[in-house]
N, C-alpha and C positions, 0 to 999 in steps of 0.2 A: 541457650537461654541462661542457663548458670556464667557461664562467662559473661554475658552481657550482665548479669544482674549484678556482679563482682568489678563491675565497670571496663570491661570490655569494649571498643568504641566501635556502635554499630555505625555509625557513621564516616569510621576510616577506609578507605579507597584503595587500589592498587596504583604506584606510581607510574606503572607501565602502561595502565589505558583508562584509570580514571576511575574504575566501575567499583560500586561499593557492595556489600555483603547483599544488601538490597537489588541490586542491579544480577550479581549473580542467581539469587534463589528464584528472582522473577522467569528469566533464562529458562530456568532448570525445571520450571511450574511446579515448586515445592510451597503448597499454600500454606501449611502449617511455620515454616520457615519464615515468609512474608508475612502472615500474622503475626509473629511474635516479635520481628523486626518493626513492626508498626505499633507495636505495642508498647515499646520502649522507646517510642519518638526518634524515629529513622523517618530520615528525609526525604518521603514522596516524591518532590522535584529537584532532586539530586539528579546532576547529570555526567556522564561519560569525557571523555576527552575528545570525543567525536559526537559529544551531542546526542547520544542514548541515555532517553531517560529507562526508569525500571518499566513504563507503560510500553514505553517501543520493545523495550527486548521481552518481555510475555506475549505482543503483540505477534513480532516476528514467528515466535514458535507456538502460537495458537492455544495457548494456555488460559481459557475463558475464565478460567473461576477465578485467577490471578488479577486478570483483567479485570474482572469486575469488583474485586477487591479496590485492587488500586483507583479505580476510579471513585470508589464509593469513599476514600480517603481525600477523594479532591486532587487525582493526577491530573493534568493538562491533556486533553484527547487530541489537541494539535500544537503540540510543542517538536518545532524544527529541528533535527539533527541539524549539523554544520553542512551536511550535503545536502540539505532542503529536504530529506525524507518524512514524512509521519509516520504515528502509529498506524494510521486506516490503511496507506498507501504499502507499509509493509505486509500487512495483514491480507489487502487486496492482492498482493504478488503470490503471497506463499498458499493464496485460495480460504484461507481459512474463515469461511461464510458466518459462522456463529460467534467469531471475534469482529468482523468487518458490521453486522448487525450491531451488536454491544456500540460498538464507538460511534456506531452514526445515531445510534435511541439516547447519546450521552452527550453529543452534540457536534461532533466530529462532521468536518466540511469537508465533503467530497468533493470543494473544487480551490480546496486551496496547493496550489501545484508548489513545487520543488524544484530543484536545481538537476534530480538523478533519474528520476521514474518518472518524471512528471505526477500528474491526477491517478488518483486510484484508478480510475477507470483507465489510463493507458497501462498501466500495471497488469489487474486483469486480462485487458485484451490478448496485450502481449505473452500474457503466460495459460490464455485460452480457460480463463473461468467463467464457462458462459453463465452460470448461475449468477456469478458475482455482480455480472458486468450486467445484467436484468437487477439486480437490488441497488444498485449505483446509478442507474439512469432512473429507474424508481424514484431516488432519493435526488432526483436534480441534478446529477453528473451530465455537467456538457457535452453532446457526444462529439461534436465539429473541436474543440479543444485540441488548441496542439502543445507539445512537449515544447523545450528550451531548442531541439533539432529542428522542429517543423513539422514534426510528423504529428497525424493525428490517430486516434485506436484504432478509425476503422483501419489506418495501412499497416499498423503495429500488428493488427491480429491477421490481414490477407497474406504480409509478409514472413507470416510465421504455418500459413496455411492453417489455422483456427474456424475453419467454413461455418460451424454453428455457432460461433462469437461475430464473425462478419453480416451476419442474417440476421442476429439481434439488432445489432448494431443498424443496419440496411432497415430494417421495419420502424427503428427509433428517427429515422430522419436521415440519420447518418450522409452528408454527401460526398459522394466518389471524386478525390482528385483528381483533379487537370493530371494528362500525359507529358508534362515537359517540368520541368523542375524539382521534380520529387523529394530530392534530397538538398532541395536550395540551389541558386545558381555555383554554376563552376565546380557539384562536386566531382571529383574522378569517379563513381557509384555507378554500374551500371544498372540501373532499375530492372532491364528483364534478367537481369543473373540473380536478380533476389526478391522476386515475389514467390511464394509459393503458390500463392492464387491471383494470378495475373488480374491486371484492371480489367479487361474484356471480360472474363470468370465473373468477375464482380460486378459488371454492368448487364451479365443475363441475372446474375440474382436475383441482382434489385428490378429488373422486369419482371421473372416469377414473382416476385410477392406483389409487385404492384398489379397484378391480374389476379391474385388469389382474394 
């Protein structure tokens, strides 16, 4: 704070990735640091060289109070890294339910997809957050939604063997893909080398619940 107030520029960056004092403290969920960065007119939407803002990197590492700092400064809850990621869709990956909450009460679209993760809610699947992926379908997350690949959550979380993400997902609508093209035509992929819960697994599922 003495250096900033001697005109220290909290505004200056690292040439190597972009990221300014602000983007680090966010990182690091030092809220006393990001207070006093914002206090001296540091740039909320200042962004990375890859397009992290200070809201995606507190987001990333599940730093609520940060978050909700930043937001209450007027961060952007869906402003796109260069690789299509958001803040929700990071926050969805790393499970962190109490940041993923925050962004979606602040306006954060659970179905605006990316170029890397696709939607939160493949995020989620694929990394088996069934909590998550029940507050995202909650919240309007498509479940039949596919990725930039094709794929959609429910094969993300069968292919990862995720059985209580597949069940949500199954009770939400979820529909089982067709057996032929899985990975799009022509890919060399063999489908039974990489399910952990094969389609059949997942077609008595979804008749357990459709009897329960």
């Amino acid at each position: 704070e003495r250096l900033i107030g001697k005109g220290a520029a909290g505004n200056l960056s690292s040439t190597k990735t972009g990221s300014s004092p602000l983007h680090v403290a966010s990182h690091g969920g030092h809220l006393k640091v990001v207070e006093m960065l914002l206090a001296h007119g540091v740039d909320v939407h200042r962004l990375s060289l890859k397009g992290h803002s200070s809201l995606f990197a507190a987001s990333l590492e599940g730093h609520l109070d940060v978050v909700e700092m930043l937001i209450g400064k007027g961060a952007n809850v869906n402003q796109l890294t260069t690789k299509g990621t958001t803040p929700l869709a990071q926050a969805a990956a790393n499970g962190h339910c109490s940041v993923v909450e925050m962004l979606l009460e602040h306006g954060a679209n659970a179905n605006l997809i990316g170029h890397t993760h696709g939607l939160p809610l493949h995020a989620a699947s694929h990394n088996g957050h069934e909590d998550l992926v029940e507050i995202l379908i909650n919240k309007g997350a498509g479940v039949d939604a596919t990725r930039t690949d094709g794929r959609t959550s429910l094969q993300l979380a069968a292919a990862k063997g995720h059985s209580a993400v597949v069940r949500v997902l199954l009770a939400a609508g979820a529909k089982i893909w067709d057996d032929v093209h899985v990975f799009g035509p022509g890919s060399p992929d063999d489908p039974a080398m990489l399910w952990a819960i094969p389609r059949a697994a997942v077609v008595e599922m979804k008749r357990s619940i459709d009897a329960t």
